[in-house]
C-alpha positions in Angstrom: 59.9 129.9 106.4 61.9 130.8 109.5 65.6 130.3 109.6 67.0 126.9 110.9 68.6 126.6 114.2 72.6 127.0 113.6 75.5 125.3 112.6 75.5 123.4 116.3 72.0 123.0 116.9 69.4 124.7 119.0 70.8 124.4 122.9 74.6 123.3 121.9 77.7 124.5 123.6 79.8 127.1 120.9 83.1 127.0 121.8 85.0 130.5 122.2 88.2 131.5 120.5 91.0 133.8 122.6 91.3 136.9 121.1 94.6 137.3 119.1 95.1 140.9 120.0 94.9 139.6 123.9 97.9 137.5 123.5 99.4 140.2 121.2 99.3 142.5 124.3 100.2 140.0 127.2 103.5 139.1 125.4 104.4 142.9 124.2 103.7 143.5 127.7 106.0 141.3 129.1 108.5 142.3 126.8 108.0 146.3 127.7 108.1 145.4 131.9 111.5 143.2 130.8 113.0 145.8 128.7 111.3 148.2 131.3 113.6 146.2 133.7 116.9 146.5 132.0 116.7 150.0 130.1 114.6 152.3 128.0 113.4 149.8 125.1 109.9 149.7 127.6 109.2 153.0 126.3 108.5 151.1 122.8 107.2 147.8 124.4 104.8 149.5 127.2 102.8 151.4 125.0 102.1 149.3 122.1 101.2 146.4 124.7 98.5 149.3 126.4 97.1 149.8 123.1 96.5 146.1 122.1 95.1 145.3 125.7 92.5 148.2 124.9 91.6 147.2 121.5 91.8 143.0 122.9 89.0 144.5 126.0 87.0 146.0 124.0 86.7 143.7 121.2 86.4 140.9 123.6 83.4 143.1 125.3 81.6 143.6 122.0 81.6 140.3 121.3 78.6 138.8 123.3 81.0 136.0 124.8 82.5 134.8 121.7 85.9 135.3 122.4 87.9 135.2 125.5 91.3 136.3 126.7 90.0 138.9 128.8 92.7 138.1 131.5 95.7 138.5 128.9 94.6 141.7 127.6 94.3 142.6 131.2 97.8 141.3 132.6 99.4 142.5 128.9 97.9 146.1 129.9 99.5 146.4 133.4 102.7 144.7 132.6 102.7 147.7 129.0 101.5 149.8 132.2 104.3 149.0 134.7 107.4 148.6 131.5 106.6 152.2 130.5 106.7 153.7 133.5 110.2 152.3 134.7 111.2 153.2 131.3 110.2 156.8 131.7 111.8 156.4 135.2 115.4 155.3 133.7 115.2 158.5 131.5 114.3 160.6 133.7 117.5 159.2 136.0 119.9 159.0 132.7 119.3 162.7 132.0 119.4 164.0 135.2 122.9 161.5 136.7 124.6 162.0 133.0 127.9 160.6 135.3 126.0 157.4 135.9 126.9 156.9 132.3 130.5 157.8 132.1 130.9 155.5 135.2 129.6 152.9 134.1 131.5 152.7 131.3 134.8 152.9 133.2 133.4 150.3 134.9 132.8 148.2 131.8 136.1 149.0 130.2 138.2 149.0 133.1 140.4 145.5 133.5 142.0 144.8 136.6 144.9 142.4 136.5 145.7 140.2 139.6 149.2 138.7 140.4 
């Protein structure tokens, strides 16, 4: 005897799920371009929101259209893309302006008194 239709019936609408690893990436991703932003904590963020937007595509991909969330994994990717790269671009302008540092901190430290 051949197997029944499924759970929702022959012709009926299954409804998709978003891939969890999509929003995983979109928010690590936002997180690296933010820290990307303001410092060198992008160069954590960046890449782990890359790798979840890769494993979130191709999972989604493989799935024959049972999850979505293509878009997040796609905007978490480029935003992962974008933080580590401005992180890697503070670095690079840290180690090469080490006086940016120290005047900054005289900056920071330095109170001015008015009369």
């Amino acid at each position: 005897m051949p197997p029944g239709p499924g759970p929702y019936g022959p012709g009926r609408w299954v409804p998709t799920r978003t891939e969890s690893t999509a929003v995983s990436s979109l928010v690590l991703g936002i997180l690296g371009l933010l820290c990307g932003l303001a410092g060198c904590l992008g160069i954590v963020f960046g890449p782990l929101a890359i790798a979840f937007g890769i494993i979130a595509r191709r999972r989604i991909g493989e799935s024959a259209g049972m999850l979505d969330g293509a878009g997040l994994a796609t905007a978490g990717l480029v935003c992962g893309i974008i933080g580590t790269v401005l992180s890697i671009g503070w670095v690079v302008f840290i180690t090469t302006n080490p006086d940016f540092i120290r005047e900054l901190q005289d900056q920071l430290t330095t109170t001015t008194t008015t009369p």
